[in-house]
mmCIF file of the N, C-alpha and C atoms, coordinates in Angstrom:
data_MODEL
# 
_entry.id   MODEL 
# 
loop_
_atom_site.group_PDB 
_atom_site.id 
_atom_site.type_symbol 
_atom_site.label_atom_id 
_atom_site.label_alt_id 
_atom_site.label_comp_id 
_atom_site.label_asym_id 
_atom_site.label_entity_id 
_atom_site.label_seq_id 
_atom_site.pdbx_PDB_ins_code 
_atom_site.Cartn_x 
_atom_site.Cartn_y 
_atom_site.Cartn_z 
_atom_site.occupancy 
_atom_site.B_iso_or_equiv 
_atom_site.pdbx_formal_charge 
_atom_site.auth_seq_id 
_atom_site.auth_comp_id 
_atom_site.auth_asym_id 
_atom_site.auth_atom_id 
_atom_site.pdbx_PDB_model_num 
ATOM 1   N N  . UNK A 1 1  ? 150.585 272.837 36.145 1.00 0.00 ? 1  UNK A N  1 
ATOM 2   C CA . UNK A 1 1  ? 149.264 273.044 36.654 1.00 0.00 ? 1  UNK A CA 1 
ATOM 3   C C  . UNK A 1 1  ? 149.228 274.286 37.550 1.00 0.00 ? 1  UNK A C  1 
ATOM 4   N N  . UNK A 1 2  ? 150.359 274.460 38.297 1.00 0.00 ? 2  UNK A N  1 
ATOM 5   C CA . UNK A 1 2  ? 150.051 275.717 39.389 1.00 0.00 ? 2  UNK A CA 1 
ATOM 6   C C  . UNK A 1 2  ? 150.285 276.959 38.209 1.00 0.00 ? 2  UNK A C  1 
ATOM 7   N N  . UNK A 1 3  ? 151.184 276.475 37.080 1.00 0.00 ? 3  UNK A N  1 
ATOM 8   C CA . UNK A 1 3  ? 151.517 278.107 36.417 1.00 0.00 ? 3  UNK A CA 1 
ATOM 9   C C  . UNK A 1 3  ? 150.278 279.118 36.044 1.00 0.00 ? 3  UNK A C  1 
ATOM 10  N N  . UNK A 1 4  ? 149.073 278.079 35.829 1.00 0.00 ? 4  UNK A N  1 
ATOM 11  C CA . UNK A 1 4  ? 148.151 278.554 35.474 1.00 0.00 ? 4  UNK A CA 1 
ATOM 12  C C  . UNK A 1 4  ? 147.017 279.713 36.556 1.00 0.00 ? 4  UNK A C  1 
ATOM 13  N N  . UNK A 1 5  ? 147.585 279.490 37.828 1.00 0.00 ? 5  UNK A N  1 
ATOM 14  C CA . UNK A 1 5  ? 147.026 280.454 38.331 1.00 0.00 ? 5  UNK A CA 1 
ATOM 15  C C  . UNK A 1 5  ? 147.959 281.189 38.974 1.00 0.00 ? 5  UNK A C  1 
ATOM 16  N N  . UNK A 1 6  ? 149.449 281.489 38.311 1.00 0.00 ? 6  UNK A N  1 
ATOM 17  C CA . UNK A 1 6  ? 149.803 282.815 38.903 1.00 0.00 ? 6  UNK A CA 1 
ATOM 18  C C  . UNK A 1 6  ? 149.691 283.623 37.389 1.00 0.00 ? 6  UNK A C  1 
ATOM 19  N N  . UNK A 1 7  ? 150.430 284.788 38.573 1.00 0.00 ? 7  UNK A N  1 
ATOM 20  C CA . UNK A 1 7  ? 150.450 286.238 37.590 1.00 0.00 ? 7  UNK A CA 1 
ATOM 21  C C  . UNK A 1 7  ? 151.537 285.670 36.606 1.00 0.00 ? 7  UNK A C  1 
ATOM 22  N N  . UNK A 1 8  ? 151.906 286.389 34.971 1.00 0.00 ? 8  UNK A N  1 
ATOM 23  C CA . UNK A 1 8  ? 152.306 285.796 34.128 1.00 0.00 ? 8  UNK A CA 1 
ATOM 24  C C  . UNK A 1 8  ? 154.059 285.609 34.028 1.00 0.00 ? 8  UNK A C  1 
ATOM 25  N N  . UNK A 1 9  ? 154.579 286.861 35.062 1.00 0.00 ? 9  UNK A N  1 
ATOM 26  C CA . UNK A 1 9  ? 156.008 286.582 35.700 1.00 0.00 ? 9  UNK A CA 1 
ATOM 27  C C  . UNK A 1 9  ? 156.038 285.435 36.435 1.00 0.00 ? 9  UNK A C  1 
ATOM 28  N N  . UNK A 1 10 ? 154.785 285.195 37.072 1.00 0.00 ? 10 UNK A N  1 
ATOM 29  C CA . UNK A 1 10 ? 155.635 284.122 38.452 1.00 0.00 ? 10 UNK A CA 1 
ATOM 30  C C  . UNK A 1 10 ? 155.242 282.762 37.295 1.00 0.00 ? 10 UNK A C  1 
ATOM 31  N N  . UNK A 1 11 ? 154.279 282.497 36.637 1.00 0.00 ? 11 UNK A N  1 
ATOM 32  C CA . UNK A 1 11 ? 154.458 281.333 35.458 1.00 0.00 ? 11 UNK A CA 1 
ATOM 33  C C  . UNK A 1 11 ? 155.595 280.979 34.752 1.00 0.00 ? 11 UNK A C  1 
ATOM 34  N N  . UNK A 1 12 ? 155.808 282.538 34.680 1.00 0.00 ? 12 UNK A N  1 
ATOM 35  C CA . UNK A 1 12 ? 157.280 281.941 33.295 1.00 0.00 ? 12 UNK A CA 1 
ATOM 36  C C  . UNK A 1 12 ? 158.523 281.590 34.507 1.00 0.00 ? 12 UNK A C  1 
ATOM 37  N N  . UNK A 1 13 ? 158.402 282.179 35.459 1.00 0.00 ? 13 UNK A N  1 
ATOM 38  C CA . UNK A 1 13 ? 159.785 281.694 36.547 1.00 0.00 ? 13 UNK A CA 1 
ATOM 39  C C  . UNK A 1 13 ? 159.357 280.155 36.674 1.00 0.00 ? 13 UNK A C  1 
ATOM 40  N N  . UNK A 1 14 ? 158.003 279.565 37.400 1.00 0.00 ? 14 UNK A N  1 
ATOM 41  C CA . UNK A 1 14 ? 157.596 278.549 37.183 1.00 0.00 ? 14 UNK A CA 1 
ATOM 42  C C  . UNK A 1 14 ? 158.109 277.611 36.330 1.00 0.00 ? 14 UNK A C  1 
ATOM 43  N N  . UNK A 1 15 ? 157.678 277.775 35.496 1.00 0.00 ? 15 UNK A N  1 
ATOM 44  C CA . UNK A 1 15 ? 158.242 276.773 33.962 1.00 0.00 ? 15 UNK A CA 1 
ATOM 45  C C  . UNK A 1 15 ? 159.328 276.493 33.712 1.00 0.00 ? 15 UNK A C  1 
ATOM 46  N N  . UNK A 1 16 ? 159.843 278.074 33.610 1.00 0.00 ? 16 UNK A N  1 
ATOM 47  C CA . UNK A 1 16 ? 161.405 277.974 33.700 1.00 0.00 ? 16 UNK A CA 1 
ATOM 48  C C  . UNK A 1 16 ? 162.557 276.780 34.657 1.00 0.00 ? 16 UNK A C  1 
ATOM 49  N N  . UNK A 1 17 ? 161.782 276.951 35.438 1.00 0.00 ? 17 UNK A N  1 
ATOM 50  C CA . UNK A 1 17 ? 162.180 275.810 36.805 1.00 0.00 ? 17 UNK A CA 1 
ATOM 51  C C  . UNK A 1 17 ? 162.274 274.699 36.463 1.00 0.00 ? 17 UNK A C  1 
ATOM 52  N N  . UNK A 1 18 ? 160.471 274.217 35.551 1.00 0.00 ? 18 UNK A N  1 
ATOM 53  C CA . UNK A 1 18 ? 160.291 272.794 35.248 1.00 0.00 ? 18 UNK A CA 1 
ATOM 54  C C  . UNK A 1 18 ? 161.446 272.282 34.397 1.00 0.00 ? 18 UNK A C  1 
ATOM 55  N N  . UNK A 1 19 ? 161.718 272.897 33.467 1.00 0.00 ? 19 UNK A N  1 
ATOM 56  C CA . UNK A 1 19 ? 162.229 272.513 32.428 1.00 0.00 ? 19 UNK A CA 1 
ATOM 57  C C  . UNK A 1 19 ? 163.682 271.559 32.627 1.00 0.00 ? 19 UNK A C  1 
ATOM 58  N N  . UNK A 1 20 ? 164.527 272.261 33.589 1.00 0.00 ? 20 UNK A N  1 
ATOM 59  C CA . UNK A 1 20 ? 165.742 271.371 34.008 1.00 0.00 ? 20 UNK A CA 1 
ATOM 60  C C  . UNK A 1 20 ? 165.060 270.123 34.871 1.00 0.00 ? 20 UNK A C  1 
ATOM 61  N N  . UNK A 1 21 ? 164.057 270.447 35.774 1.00 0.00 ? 21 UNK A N  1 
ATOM 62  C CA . UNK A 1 21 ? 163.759 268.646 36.164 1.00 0.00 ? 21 UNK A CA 1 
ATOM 63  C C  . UNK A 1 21 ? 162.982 268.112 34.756 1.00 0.00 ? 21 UNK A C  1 
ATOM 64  N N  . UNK A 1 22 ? 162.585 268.331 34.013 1.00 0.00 ? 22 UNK A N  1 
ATOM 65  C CA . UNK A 1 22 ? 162.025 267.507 32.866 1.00 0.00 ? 22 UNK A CA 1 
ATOM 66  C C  . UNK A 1 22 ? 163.484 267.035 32.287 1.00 0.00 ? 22 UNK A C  1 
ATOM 67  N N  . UNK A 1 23 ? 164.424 267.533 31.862 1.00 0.00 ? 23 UNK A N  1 
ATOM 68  C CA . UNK A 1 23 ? 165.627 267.051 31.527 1.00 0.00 ? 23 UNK A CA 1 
ATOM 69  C C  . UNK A 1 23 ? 166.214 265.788 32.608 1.00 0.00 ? 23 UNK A C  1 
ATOM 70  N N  . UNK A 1 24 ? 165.714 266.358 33.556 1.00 0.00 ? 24 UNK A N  1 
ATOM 71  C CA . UNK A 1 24 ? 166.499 265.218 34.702 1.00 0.00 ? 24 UNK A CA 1 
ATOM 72  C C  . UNK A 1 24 ? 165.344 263.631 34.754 1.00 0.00 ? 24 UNK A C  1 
ATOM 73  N N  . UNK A 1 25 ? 164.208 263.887 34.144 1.00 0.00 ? 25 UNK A N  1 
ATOM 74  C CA . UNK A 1 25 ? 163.413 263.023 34.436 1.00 0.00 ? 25 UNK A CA 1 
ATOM 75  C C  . UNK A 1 25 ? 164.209 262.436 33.172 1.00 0.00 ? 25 UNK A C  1 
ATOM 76  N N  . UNK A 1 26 ? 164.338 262.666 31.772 1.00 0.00 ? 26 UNK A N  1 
ATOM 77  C CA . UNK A 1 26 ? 164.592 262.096 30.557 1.00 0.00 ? 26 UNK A CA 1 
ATOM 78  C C  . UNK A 1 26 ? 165.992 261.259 30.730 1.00 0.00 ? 26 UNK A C  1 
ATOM 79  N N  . UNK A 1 27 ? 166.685 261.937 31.937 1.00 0.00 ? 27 UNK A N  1 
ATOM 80  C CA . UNK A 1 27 ? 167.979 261.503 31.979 1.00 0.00 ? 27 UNK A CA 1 
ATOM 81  C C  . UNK A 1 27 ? 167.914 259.556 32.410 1.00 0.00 ? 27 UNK A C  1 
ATOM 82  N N  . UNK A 1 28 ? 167.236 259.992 33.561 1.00 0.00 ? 28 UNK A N  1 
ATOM 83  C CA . UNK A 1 28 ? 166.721 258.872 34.680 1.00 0.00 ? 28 UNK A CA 1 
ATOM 84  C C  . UNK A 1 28 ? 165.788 257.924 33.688 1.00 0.00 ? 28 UNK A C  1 
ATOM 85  N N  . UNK A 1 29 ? 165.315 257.909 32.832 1.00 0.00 ? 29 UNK A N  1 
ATOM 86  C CA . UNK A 1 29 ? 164.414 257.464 32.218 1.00 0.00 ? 29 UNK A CA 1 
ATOM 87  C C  . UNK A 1 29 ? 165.544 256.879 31.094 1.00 0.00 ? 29 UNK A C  1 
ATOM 88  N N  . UNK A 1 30 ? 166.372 257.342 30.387 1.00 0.00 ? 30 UNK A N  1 
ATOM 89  C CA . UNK A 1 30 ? 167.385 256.950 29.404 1.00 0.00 ? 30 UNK A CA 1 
ATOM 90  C C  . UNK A 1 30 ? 168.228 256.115 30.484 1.00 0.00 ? 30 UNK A C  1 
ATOM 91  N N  . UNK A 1 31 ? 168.797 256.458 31.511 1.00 0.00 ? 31 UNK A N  1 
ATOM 92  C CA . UNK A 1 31 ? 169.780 255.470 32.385 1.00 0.00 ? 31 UNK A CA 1 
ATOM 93  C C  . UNK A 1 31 ? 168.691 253.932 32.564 1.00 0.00 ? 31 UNK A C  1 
ATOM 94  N N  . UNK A 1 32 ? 167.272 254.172 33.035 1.00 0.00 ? 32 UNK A N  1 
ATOM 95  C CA . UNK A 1 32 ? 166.656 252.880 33.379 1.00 0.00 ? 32 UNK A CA 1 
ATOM 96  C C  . UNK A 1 32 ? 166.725 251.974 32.039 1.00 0.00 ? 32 UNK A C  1 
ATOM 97  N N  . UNK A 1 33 ? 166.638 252.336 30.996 1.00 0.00 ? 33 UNK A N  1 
ATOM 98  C CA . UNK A 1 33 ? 166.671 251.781 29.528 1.00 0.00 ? 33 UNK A CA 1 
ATOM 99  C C  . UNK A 1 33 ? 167.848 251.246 29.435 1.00 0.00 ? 33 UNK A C  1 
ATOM 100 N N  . UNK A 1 34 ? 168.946 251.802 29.734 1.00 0.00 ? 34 UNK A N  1 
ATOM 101 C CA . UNK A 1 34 ? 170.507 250.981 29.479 1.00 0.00 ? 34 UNK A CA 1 
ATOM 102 C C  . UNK A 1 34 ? 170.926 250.001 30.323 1.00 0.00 ? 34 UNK A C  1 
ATOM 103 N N  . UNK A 1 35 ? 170.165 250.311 32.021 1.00 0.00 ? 35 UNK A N  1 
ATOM 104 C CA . UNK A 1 35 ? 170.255 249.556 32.806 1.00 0.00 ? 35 UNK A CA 1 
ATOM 105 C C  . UNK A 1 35 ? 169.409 248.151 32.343 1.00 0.00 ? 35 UNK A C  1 
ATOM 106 N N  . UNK A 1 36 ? 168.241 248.368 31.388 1.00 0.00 ? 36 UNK A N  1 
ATOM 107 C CA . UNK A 1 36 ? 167.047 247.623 31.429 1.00 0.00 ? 36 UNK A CA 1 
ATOM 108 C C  . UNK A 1 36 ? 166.420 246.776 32.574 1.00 0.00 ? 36 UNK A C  1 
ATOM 109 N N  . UNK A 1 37 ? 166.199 248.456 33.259 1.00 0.00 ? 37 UNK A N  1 
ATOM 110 C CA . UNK A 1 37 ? 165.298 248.245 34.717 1.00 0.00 ? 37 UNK A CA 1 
ATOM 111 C C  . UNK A 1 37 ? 163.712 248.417 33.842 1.00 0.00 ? 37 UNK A C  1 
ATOM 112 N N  . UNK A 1 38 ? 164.209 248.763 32.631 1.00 0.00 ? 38 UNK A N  1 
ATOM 113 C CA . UNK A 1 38 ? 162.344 248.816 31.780 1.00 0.00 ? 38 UNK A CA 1 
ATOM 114 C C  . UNK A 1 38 ? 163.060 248.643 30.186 1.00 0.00 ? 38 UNK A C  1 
ATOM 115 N N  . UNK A 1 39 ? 161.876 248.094 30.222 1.00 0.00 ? 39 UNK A N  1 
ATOM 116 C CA . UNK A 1 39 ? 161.534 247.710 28.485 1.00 0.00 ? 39 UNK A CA 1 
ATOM 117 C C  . UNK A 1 39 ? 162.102 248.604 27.266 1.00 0.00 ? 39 UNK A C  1 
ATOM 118 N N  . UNK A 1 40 ? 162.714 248.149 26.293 1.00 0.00 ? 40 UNK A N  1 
ATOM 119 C CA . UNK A 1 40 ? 162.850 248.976 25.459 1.00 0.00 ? 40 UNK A CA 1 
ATOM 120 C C  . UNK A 1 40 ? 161.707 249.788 24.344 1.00 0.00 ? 40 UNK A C  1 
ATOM 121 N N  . UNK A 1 41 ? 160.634 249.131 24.564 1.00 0.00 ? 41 UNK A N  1 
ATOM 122 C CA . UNK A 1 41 ? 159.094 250.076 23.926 1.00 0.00 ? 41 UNK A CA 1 
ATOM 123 C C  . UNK A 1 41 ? 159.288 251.310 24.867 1.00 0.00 ? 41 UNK A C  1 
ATOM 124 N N  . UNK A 1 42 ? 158.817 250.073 26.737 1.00 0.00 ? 42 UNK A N  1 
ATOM 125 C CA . UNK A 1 42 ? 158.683 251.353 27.045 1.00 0.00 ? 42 UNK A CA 1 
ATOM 126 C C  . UNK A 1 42 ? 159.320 252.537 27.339 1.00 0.00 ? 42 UNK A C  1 
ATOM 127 N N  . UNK A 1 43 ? 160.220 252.419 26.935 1.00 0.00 ? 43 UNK A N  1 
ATOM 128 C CA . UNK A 1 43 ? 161.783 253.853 27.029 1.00 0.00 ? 43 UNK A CA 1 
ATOM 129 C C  . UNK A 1 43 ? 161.199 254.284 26.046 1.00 0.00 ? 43 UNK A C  1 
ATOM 130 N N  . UNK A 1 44 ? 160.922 253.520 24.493 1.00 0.00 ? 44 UNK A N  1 
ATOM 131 C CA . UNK A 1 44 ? 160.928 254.906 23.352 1.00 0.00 ? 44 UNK A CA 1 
ATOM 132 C C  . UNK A 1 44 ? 159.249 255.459 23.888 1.00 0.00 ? 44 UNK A C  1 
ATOM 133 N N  . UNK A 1 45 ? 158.431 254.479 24.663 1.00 0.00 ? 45 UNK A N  1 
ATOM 134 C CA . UNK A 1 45 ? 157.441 255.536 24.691 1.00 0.00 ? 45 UNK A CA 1 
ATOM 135 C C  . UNK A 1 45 ? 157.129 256.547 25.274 1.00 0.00 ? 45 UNK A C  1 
ATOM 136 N N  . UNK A 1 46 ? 157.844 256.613 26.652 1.00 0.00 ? 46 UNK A N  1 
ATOM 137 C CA . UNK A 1 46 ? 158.274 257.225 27.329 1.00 0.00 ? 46 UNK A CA 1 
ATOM 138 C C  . UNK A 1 46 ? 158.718 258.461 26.518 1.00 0.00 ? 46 UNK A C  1 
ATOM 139 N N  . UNK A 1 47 ? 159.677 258.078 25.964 1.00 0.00 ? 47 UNK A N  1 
ATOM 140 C CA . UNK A 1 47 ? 160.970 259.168 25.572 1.00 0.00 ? 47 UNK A CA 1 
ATOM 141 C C  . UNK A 1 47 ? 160.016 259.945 24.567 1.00 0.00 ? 47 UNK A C  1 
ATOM 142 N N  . UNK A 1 48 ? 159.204 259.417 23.898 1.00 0.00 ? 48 UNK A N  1 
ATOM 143 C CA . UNK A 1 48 ? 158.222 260.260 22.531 1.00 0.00 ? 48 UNK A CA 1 
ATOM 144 C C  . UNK A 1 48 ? 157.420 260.911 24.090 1.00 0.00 ? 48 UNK A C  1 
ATOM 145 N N  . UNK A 1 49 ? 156.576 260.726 24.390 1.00 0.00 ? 49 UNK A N  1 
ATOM 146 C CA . UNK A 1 49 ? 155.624 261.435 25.134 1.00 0.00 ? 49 UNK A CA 1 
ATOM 147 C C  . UNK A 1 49 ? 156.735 262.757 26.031 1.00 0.00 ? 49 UNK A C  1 
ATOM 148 N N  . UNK A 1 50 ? 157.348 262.292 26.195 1.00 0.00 ? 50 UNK A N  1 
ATOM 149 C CA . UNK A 1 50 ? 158.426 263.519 26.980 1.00 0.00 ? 50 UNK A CA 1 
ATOM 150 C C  . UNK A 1 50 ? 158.829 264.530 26.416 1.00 0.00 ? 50 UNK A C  1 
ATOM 151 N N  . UNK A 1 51 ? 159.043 263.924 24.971 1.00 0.00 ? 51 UNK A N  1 
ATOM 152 C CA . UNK A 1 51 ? 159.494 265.221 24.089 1.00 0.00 ? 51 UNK A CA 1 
ATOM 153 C C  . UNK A 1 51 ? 158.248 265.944 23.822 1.00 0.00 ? 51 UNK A C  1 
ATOM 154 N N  . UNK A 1 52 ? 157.105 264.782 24.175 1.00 0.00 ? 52 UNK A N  1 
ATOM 155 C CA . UNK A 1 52 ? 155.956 266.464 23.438 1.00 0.00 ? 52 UNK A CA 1 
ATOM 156 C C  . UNK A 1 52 ? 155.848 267.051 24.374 1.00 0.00 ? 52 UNK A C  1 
ATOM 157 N N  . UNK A 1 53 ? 155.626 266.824 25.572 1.00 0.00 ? 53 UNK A N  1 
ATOM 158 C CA . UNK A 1 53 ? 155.835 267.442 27.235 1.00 0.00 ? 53 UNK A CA 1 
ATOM 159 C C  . UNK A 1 53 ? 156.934 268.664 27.253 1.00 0.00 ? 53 UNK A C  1 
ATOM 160 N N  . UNK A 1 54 ? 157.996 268.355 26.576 1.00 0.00 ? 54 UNK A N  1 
ATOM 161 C CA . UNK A 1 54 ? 158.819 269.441 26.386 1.00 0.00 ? 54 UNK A CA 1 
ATOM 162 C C  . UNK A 1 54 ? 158.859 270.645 25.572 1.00 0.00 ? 54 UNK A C  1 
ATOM 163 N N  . UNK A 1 55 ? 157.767 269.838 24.408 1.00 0.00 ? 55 UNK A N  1 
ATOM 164 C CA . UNK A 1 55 ? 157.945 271.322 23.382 1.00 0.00 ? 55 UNK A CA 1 
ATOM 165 C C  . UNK A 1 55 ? 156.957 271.727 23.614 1.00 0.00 ? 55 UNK A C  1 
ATOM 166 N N  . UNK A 1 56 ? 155.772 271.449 24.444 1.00 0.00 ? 56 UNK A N  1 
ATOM 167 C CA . UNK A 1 56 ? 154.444 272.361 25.140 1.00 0.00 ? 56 UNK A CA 1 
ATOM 168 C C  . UNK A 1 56 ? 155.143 273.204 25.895 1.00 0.00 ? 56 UNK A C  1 
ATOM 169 N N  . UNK A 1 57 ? 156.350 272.497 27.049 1.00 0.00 ? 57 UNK A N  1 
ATOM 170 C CA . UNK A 1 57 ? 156.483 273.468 27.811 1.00 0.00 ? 57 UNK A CA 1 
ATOM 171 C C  . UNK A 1 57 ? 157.066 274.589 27.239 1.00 0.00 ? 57 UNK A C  1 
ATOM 172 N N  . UNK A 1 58 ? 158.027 273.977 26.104 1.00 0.00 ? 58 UNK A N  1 
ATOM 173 C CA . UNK A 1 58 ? 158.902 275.608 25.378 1.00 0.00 ? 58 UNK A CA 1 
ATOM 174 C C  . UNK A 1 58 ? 157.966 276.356 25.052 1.00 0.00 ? 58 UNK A C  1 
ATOM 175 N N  . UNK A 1 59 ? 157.398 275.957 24.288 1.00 0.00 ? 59 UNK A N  1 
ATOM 176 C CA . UNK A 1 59 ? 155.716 276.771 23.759 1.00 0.00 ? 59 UNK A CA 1 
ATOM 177 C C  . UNK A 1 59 ? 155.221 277.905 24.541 1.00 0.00 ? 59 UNK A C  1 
ATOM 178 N N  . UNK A 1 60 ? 154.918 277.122 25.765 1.00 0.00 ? 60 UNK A N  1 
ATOM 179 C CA . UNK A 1 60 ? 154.307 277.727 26.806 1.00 0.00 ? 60 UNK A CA 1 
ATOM 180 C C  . UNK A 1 60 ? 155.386 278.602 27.416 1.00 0.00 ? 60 UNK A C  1 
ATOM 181 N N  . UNK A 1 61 ? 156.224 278.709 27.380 1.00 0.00 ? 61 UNK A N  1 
ATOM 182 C CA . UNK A 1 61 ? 157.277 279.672 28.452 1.00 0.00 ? 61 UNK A CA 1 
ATOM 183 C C  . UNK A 1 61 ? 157.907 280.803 26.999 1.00 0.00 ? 61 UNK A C  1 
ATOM 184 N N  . UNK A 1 62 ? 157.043 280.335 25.593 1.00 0.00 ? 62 UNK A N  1 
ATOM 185 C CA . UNK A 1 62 ? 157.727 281.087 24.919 1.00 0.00 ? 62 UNK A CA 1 
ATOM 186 C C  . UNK A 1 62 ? 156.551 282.306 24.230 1.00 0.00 ? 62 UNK A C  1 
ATOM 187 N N  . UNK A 1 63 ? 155.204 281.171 24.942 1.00 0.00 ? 63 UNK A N  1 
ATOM 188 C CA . UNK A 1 63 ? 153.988 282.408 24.812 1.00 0.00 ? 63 UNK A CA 1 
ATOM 189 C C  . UNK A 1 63 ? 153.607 283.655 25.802 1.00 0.00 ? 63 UNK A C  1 
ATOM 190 N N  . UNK A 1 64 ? 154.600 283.026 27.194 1.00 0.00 ? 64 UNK A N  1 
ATOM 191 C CA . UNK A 1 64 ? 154.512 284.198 28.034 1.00 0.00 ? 64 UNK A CA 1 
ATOM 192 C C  . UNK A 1 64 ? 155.328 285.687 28.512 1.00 0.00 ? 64 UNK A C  1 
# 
């Protein structure tokens, strides 16, 4: 949300950033599933919605 109002260097540094905590969220999100601190739906739904979250962001850091 903030990338959208900088200049198009400070976005792609932005994004760039996100991308390793989006990995770290998927991580934490795959550990709660093995732990089954959550549901196994909701891990794969989780885990589908994350991956599209991820290939917007490649998208996006690969349109700028």
């Amino acid at each position: 949300m903030r990338a959208q109002y900088l200049s198009r260097e400070q976005a792609r540094f932005q994004l760039i950033q996100v991308s390793p905590r989006l990995d770290e969220v998927k991580i934490l999100i795959r550990l709660s599933a093995r732990l089954r601190i959550i549901p196994e739906k909701t891990y794969l739904d989780l885990e589908e919605e994350l991956d599209e979250v991820g290939r917007m962001l490649g998208g996006w850091i690969r349109s700028i």
